[in-house]
C-alpha positions as CSV (number, residue, x, y, z in Angstrom):
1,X,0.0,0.0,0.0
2,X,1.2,3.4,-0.9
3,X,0.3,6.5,-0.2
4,X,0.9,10.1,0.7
5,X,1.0,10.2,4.6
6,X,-2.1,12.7,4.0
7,X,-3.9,10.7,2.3
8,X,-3.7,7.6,5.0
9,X,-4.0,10.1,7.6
10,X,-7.9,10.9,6.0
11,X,-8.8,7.5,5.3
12,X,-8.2,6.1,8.3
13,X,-9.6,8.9,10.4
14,X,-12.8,8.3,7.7
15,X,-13.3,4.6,8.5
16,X,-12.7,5.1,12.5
17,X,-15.5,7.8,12.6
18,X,-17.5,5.6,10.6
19,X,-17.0,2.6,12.6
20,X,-17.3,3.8,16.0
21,X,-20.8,5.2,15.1
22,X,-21.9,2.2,13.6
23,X,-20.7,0.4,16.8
24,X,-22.8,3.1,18.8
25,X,-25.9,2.8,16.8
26,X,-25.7,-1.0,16.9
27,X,-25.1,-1.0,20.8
28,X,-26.3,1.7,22.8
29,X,-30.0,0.5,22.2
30,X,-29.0,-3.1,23.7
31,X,-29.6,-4.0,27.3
32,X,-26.7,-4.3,28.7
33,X,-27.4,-7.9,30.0
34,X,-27.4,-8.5,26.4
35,X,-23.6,-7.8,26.1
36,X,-22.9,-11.0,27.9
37,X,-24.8,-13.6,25.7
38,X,-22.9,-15.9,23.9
39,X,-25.0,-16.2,20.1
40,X,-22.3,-18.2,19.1
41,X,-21.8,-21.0,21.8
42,X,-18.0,-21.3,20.8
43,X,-17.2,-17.7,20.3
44,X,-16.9,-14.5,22.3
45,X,-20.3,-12.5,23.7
46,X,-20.1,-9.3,22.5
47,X,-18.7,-7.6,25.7
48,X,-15.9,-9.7,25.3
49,X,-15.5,-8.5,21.7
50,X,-15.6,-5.0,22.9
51,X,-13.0,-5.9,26.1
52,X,-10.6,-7.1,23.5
53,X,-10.5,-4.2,21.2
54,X,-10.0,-2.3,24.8
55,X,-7.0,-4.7,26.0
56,X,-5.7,-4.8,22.6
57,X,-6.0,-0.4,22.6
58,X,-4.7,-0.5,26.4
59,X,-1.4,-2.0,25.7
60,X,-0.1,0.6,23.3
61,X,-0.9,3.1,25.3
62,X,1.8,3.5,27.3
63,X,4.5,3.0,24.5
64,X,3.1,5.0,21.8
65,X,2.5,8.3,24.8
66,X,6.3,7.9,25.1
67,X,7.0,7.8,21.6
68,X,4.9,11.0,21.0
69,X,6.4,12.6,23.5
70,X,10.6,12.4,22.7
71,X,9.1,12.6,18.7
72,X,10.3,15.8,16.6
73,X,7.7,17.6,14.3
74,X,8.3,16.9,10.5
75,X,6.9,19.7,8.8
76,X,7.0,18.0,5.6
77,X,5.8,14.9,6.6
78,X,1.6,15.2,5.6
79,X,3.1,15.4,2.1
80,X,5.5,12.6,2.1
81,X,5.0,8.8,0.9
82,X,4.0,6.7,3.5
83,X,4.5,3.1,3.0
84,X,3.9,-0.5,5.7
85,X,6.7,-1.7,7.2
86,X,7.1,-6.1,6.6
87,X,5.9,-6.6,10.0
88,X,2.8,-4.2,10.0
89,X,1.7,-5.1,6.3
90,X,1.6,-8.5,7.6
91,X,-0.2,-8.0,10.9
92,X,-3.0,-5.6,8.7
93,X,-3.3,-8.0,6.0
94,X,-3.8,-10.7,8.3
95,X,-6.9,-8.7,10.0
96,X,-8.1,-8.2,6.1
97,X,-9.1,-11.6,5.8
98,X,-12.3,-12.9,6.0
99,X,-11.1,-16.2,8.0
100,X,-11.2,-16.6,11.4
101,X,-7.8,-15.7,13.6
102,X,-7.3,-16.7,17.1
103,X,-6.8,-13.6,19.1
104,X,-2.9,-13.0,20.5
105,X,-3.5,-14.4,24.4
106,X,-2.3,-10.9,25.1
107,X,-5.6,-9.1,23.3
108,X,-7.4,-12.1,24.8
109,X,-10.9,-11.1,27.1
110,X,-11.5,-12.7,30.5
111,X,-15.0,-14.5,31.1
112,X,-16.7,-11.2,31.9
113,X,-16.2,-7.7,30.3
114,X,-16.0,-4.3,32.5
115,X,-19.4,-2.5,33.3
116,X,-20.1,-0.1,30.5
117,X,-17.5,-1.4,28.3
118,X,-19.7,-0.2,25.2
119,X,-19.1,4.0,26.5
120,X,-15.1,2.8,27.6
121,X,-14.6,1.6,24.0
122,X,-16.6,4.4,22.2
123,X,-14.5,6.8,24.3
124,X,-11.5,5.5,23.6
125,X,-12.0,5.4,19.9
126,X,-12.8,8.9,20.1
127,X,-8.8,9.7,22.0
128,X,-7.5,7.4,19.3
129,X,-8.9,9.9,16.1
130,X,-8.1,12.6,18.4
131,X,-4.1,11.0,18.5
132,X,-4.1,10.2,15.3
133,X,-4.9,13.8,14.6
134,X,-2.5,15.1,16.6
135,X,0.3,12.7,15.2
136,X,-0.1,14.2,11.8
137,X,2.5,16.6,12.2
138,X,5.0,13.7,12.6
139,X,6.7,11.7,9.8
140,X,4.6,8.3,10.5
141,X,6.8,5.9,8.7
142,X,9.9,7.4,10.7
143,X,8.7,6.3,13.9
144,X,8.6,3.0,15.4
145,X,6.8,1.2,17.4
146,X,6.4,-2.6,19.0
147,X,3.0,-4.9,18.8
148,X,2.6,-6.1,22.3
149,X,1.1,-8.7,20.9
150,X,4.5,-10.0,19.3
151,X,7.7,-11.3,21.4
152,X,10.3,-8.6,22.4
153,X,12.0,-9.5,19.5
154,X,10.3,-9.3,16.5
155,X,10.4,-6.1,14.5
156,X,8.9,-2.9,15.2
157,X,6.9,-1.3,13.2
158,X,6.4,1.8,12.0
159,X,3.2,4.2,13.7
160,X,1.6,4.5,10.4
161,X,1.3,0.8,10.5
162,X,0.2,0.9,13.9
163,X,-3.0,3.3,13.2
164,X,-3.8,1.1,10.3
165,X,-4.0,-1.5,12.4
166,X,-6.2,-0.3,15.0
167,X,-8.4,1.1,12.5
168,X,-8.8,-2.7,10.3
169,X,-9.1,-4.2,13.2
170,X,-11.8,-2.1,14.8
171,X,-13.7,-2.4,11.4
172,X,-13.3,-6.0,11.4
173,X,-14.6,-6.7,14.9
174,X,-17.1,-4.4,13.5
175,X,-18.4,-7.1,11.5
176,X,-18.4,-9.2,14.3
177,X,-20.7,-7.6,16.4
178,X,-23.4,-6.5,14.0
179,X,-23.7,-10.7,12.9
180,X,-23.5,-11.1,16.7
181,X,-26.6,-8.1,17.6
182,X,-28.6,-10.5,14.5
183,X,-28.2,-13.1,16.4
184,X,-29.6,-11.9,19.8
């Protein structure tokens, strides 16, 4: 995939809008007792859907604050080619699939999610645009940062690959929980 840093910058911030509100419309109307039915007897309720995409948010938090804050300004950088490093072209491609992935046990929910997990996810999909928005004004392929849900080792990737990430894998969960609501 390759694009001016711009350009990425509007289309992901497009599809997390979009996503979060179609999350919102699809959940705020369900009781939240609701959240904890399992539709699917060998898959996640939806709550735990929603506490992974929290865990999965949680865990970058701390690095990627760090990275932002020791990070110089690249005035130049909106207009520059952005391009996926190995590792995050494989982690987004993975989450483009239609098949079924096994969550990494560090993204994994526990048997019950948080009270009012829908309004901590929807808020924290809000702080992510806003970071991503704020990030703009740094060179995104430049910057690096780890999965936590890989071994120390592997590769880092850079932040660019990183927001992608979030944002595919938000949508994709996406998908999730509307065939899970049907169900209900």
């Amino acid at each position: 995939m390759r694009l001016i840093q711009k350009e990425l910058h509007r289309q992901l911030h497009d599809e997390a809008i979009a996503t979060r509100e179609r999350i919102a419309a699809l959940l705020r109307p369900l009781d939240p007792a609701r959240l904890a039915e399992h539709p699917e007897p060998e898959g996640w309720s939806i709550g735990q859907v929603l506490e992974h995409l929290c865990r999965a948010d949680e865990l970058y938090d701390e690095s990627f604050a760090k990275l932002m804050r020791t990070a110089r300004p690249d005035a130049g950088a909106a207009a520059r080619e952005w391009k996926s490093s190995f590792i995050g072209g494989l982690i987004a491609g993975s989450l483009l699939s239609p098949r079924p992935l096994k969550g990494p046990r560090a993204f994994r929910p526990g048997p019950t999610p948080r009270d009012g997990v829908v309004e901590t996810l929807l808020g924290r999909e809000l702080r992510f645009v806003q970071a991503m928005d704020d990030a703009a004004a740094f060179d995104w392929r430049a910057l690096r940062i780890k999965s936590p849900a890989l071994p120390r080792w592997a590769p880092s990737m850079n932040v660019g690959d990183g927001f992608r990430i979030h944002v595919v894998h938000v949508t994709r969960h996406s998908r999730q929980i509307e065939r899970l609501v049907k169900q209900l």
